[in-house]
C-alpha atoms as a printed R data frame, in Angstrom:
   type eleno elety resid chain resno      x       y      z
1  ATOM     1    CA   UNK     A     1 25.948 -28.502 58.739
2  ATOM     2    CA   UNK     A     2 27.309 -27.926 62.419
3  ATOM     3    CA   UNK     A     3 26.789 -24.614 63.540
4  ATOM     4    CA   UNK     A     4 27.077 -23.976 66.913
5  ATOM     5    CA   UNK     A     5 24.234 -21.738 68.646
6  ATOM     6    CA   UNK     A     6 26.540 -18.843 69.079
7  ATOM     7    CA   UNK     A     7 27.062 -18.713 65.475
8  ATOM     8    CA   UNK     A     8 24.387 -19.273 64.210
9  ATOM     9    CA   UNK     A     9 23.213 -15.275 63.228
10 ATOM    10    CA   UNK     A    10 26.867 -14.940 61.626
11 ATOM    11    CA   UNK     A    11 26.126 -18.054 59.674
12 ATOM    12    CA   UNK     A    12 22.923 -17.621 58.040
13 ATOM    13    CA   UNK     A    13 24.350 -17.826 54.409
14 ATOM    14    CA   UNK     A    14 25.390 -21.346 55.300
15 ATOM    15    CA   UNK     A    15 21.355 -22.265 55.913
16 ATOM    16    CA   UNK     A    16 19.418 -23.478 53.210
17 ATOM    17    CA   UNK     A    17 16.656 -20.503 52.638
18 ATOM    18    CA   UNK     A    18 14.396 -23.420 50.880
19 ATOM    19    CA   UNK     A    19 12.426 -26.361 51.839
20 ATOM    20    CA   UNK     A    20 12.545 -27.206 55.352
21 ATOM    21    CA   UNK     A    21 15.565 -27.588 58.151
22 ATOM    22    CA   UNK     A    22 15.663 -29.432 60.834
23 ATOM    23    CA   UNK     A    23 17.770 -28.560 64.198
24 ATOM    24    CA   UNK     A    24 19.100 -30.906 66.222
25 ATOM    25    CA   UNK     A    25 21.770 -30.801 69.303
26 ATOM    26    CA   UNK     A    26 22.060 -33.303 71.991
27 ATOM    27    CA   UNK     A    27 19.025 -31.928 74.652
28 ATOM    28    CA   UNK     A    28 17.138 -30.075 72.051
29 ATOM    29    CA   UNK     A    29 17.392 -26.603 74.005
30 ATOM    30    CA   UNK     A    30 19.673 -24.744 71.833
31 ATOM    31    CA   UNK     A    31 18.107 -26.096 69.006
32 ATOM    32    CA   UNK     A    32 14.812 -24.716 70.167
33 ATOM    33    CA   UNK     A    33 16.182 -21.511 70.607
34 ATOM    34    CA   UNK     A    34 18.347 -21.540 67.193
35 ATOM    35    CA   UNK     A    35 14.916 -23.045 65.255
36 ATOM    36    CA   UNK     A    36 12.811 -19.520 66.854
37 ATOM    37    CA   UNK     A    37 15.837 -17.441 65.100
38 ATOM    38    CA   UNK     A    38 16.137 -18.942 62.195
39 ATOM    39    CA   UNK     A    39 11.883 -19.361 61.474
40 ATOM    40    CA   UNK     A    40 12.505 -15.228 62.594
41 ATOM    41    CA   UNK     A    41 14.486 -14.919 59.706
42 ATOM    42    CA   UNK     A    42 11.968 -16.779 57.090
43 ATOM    43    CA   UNK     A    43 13.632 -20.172 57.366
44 ATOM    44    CA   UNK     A    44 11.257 -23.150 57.984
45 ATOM    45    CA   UNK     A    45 13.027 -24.682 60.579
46 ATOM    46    CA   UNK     A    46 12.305 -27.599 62.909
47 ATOM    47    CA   UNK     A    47 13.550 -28.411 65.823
48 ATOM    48    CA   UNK     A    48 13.817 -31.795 66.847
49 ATOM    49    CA   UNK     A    49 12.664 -32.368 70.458
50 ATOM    50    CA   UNK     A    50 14.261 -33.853 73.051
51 ATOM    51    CA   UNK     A    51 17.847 -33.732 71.459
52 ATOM    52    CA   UNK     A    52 19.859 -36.570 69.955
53 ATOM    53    CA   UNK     A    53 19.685 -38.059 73.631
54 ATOM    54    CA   UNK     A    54 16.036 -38.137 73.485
55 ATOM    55    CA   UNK     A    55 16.127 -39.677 69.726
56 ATOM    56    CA   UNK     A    56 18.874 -42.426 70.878
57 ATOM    57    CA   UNK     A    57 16.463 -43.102 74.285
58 ATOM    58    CA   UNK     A    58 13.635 -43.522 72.136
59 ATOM    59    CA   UNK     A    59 15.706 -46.510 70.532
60 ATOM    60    CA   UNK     A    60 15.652 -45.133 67.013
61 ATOM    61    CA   UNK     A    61 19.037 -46.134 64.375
62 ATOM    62    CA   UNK     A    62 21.929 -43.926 65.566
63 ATOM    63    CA   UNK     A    63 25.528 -44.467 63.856
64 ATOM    64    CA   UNK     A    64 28.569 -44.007 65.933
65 ATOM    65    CA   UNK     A    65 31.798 -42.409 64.426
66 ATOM    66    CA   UNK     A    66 32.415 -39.450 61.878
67 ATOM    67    CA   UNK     A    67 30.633 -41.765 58.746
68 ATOM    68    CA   UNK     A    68 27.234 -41.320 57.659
69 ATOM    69    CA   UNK     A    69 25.224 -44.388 58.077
């Protein structure tokens, strides 16, 4: 689900309250910051460091486009 950080405290419905969630956005920043909220609000969340940059420059799969791989 795509929830940008802003929205994220509006949005909390949307989050799965079960089983773990990880956060992702392209440096990993404001998913750090949105993973703190959300684990603040009982979810087990994980942020995933260093962004999707970070998981692309580490030369792990990445699809391109708006289909899942």
């Amino acid at each position: 689900v795509l929830i940008p950080l802003a929205e994220v405290p509006d949005r909390l419905s949307e989050i799965p309250g079960s089983g773990q969630v990880h956060v992702i956005c392209k440096t990993g920043a404001r998913s750090h910051r949105a993973s703190e909220f959300l684990r603040g609000n009982g979810i087990d969340a994980v942020n995933i460091a260093g962004g999707t940059d970070g998981w692309a420059d580490s030369g792990r799969p990445t699809v391109a486009g708006d289909q899942p791989g």
